[in-house]
FITIRO-337259 format. One record per residue (C-alpha): residue number from 1; residue in one letter; x, y, z. Coordinates in Angstrom, 1 decimal. Layout:
// residues N
loza nr NUM rest A px X py Y pz Z
...
//
This chain:
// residues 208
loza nr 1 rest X px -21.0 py 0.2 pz 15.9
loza nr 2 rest X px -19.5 py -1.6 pz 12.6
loza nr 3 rest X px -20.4 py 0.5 pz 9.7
loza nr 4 rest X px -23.0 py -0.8 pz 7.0
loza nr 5 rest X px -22.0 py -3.5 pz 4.6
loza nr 6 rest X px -22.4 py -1.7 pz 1.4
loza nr 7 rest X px -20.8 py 1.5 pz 3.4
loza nr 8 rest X px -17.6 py 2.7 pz 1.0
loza nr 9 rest X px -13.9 py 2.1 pz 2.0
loza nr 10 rest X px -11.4 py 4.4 pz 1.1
loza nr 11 rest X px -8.0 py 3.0 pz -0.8
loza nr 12 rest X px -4.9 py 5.2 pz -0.7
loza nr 13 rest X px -1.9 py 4.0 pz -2.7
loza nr 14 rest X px 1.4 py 5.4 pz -1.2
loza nr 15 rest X px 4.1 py 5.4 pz -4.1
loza nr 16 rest X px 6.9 py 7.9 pz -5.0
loza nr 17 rest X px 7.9 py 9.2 pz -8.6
loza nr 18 rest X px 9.3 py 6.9 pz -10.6
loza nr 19 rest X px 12.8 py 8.8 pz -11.1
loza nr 20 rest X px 15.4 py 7.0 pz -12.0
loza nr 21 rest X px 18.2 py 5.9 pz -8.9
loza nr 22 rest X px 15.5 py 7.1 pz -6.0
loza nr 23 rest X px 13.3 py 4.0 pz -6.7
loza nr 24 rest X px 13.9 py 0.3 pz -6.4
loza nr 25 rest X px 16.8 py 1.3 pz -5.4
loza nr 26 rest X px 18.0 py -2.1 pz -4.4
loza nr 27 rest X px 17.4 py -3.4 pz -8.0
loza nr 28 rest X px 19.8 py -0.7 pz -9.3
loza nr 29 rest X px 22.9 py -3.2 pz -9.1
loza nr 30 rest X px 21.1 py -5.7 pz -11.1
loza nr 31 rest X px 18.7 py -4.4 pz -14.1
loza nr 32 rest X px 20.1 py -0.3 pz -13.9
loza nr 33 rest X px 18.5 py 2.6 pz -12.5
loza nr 34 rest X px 16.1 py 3.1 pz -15.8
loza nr 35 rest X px 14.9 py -0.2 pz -15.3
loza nr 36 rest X px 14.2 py -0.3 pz -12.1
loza nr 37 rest X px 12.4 py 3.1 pz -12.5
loza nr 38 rest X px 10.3 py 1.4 pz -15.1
loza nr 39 rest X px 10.0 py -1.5 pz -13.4
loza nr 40 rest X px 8.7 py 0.8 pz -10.4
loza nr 41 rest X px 6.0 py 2.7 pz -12.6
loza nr 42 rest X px 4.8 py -0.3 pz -13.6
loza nr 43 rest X px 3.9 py -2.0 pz -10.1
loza nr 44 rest X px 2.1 py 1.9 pz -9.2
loza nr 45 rest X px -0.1 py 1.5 pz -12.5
loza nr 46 rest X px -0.8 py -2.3 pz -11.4
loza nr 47 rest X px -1.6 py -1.0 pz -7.5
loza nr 48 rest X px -4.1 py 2.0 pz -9.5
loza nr 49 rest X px -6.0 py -0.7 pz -11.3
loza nr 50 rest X px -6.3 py -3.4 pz -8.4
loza nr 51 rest X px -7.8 py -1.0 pz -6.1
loza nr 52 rest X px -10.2 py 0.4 pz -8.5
loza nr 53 rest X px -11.0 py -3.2 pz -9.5
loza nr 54 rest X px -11.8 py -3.7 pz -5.5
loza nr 55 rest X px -14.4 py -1.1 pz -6.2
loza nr 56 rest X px -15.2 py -0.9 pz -2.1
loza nr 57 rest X px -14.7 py 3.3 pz -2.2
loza nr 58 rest X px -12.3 py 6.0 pz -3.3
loza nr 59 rest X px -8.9 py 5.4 pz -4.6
loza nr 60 rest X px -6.3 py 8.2 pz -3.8
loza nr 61 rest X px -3.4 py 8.0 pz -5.1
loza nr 62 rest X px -0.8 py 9.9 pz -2.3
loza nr 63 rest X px 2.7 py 11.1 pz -4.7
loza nr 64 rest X px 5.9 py 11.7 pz -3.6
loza nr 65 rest X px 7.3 py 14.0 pz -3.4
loza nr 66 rest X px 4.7 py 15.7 pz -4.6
loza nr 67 rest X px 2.0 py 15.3 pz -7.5
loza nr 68 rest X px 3.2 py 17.1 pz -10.7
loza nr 69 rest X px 5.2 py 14.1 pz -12.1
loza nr 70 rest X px 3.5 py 13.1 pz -15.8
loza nr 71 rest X px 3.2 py 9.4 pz -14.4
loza nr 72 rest X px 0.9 py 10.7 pz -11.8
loza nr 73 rest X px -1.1 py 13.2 pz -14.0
loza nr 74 rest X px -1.3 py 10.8 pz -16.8
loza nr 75 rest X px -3.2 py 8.3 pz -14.1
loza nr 76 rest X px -5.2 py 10.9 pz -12.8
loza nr 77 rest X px -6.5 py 11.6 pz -16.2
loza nr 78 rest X px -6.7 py 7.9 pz -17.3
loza nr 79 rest X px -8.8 py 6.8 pz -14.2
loza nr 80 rest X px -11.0 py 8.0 pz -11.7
loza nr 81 rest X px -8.7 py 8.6 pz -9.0
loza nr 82 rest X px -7.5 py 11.3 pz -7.3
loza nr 83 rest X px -4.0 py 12.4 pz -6.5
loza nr 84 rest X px -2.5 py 14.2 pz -3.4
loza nr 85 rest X px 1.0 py 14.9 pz -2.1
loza nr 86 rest X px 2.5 py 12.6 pz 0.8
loza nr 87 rest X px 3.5 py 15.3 pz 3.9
loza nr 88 rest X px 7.3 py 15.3 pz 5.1
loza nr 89 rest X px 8.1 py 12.9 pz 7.3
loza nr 90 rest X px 8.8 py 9.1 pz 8.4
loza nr 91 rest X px 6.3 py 6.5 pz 6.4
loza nr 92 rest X px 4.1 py 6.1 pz 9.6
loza nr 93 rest X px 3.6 py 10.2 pz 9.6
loza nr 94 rest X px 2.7 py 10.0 pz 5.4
loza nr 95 rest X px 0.4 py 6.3 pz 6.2
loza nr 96 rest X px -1.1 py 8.3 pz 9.5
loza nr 97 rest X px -2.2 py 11.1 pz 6.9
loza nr 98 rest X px -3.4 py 8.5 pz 4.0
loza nr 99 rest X px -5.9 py 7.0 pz 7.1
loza nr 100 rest X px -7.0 py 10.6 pz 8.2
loza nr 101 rest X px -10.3 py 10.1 pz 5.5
loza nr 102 rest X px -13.0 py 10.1 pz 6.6
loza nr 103 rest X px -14.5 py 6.5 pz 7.5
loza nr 104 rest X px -12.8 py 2.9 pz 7.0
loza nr 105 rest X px -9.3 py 3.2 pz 4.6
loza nr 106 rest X px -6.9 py 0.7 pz 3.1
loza nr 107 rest X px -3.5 py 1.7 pz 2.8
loza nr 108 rest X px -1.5 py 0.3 pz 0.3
loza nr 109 rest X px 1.6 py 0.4 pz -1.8
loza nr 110 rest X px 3.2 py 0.0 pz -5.1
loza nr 111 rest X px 5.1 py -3.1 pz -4.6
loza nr 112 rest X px 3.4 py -5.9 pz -4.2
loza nr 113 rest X px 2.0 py -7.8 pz -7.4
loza nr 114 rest X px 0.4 py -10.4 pz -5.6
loza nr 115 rest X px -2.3 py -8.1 pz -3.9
loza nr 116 rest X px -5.4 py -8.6 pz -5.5
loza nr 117 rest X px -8.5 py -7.1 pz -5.6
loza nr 118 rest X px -10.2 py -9.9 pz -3.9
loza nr 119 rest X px -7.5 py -9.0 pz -0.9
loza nr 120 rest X px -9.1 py -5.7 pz -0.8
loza nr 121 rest X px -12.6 py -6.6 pz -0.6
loza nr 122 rest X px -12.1 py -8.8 pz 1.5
loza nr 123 rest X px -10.8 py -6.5 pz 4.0
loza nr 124 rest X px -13.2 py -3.6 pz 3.4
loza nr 125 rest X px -15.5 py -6.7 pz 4.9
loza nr 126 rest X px -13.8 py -7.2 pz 8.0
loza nr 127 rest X px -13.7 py -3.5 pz 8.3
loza nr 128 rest X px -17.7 py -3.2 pz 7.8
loza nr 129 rest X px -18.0 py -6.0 pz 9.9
loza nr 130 rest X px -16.4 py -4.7 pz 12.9
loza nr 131 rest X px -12.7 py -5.4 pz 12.9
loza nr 132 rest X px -10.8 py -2.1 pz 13.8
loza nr 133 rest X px -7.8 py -3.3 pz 11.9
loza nr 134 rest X px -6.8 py -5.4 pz 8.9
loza nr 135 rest X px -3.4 py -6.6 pz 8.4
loza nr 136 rest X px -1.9 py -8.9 pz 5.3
loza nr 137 rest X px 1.2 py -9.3 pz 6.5
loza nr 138 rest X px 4.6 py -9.0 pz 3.9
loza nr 139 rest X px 7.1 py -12.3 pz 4.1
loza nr 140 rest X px 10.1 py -9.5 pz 4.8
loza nr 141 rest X px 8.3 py -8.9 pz 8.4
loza nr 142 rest X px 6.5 py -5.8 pz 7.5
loza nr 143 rest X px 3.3 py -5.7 pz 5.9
loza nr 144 rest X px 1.6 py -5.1 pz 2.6
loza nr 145 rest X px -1.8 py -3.5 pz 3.5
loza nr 146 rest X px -3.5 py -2.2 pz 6.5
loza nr 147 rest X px -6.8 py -1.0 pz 6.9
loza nr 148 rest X px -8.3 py 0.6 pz 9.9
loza nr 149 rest X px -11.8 py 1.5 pz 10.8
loza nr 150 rest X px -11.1 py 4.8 pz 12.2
loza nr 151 rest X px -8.0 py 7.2 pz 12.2
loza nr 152 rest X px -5.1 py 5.1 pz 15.1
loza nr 153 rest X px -2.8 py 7.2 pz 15.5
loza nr 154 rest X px -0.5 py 4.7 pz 18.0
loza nr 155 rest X px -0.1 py 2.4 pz 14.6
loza nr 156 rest X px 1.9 py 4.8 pz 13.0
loza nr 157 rest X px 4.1 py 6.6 pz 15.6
loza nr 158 rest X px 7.6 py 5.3 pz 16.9
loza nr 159 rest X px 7.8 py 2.4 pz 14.8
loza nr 160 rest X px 11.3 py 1.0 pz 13.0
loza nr 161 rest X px 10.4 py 1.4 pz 9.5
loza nr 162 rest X px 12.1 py -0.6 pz 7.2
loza nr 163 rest X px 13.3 py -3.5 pz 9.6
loza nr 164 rest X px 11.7 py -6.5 pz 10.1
loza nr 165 rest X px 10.2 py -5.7 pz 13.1
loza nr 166 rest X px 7.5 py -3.9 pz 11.7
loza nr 167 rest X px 5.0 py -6.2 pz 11.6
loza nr 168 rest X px 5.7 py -7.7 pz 15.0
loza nr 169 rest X px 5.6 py -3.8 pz 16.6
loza nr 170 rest X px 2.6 py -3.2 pz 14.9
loza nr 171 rest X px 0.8 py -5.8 pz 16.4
loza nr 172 rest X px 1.7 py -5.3 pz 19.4
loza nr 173 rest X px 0.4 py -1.7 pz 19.5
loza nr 174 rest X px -2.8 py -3.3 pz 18.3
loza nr 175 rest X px -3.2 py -5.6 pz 21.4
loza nr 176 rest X px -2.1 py -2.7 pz 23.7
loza nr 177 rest X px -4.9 py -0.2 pz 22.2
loza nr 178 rest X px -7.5 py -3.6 pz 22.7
loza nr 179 rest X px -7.9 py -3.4 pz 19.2
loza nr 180 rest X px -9.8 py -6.5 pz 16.8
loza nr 181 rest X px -7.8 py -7.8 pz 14.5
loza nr 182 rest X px -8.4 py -9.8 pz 11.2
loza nr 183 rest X px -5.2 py -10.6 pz 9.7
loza nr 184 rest X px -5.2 py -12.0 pz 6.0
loza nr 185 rest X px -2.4 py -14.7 pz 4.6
loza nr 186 rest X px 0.9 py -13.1 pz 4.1
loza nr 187 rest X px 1.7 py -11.8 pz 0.7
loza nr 188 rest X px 5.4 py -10.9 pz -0.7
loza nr 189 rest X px 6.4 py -7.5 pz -2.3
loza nr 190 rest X px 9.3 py -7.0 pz -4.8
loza nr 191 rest X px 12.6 py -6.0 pz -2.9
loza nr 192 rest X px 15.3 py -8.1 pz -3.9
loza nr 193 rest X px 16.8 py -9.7 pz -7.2
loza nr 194 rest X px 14.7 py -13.2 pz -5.9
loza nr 195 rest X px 11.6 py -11.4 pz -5.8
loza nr 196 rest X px 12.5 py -9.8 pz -9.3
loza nr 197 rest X px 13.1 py -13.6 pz -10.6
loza nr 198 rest X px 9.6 py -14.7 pz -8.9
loza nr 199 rest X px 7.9 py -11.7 pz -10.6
loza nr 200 rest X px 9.4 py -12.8 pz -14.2
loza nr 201 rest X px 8.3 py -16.2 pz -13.1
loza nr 202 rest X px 4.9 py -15.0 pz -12.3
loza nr 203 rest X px 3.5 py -11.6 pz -13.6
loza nr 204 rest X px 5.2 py -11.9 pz -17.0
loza nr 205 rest X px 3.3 py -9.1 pz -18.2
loza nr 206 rest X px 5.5 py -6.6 pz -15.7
loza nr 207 rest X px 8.7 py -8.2 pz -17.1
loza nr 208 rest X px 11.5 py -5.5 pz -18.3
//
């Protein structure tokens, strides 16, 4: 049974510490590791305030490598969210533990400006209205949100993170557990020195 329409959906928002050289790391040889540390608390702040602007449920906030770093606690104590640490392990072990809440979740991260929160409600509908999975798929072959109805453990486990097969192996665990699927329009994140140009272009308000 779908859950009620007005039932809440969960966000979590999967981001690391914005320390400089461990983020954006592929930016470094263009803007500098400060920058693109910046650059990076900048798009988690942005990912905070589009999932509470959703406002379908919870937003946690899942830190790594763990919670203590002043970006986080300064969040925490600016909005209503709450903040825990992302367990060891590949990004399908810490996503699997972001989707372990209880009822319907969103799992997003911190590097896509084009996510809105209409995106998000939209998929907290699909959700409510029966789909067991919700995918807005990332023009780099992954994917820029999922949301599932209840925890899946087979989405998370043995796939090649960080290729783009991702979004190709993911559905096809989806079909092989007989899953429904809604899938919304394909999004891009910020990866490359392009997509740092497009973001200029386009959110001039994150611009270094």
């Amino acid at each position: 049974m779908p859950p009620p329409s007005s039932s809440r959906v969960c966000i979590a928002v999967l981001t690391k510490a914005p320390v400089p050289g461990l983020v954006k790391t592929r930016l470094i040889p263009a803007i500098g590791a400060h920058a693109a540390a910046v650059l990076h608390e900048r798009l988690t702040e942005r990912a905070v305030m589009t999932a509470l602007a959703a406002d379908v449920g919870p937003v946690t906030l899942w830190c790594a490598p763990d919670a203590t770093h002043p970006t986080f606690l300064h969040l925490a104590a600016k909005r209503h969210i709450t903040l825990r640490p992302q367990p060891a392990g590949d990004l399908g072990v810490r996503m699997l533990a972001a989707s372990a809440e209880r009822g319907p979740v969103l799992i997003i991260g911190s590097d896509c400006p084009a996510l809105a929160a209409t995106h998000l409600r939209e998929a907290a509908l699909a959700l409510r209205n029966g789909s067991d999975v919700v995918l807005i798929p990332a023009d780099d072959g992954g994917y820029v949100m999922v949301g599932t109805r209840a925890i899946q453990p087979a989405l998370f486990a043995g796939i090649n993170w960080g290729t783009e097969t991702v979004l190709g192996e993911t559905r096809a665990r989806i079909q092989e557990q007989r899953l429904v699927l809604t899938e919304q329009p394909p999004l891009w994140d910020v990866d490359t020195e392009n997509d740092l140009r497009r973001l200029e272009r386009e959110y001039p308000e994150l611009k270094l």
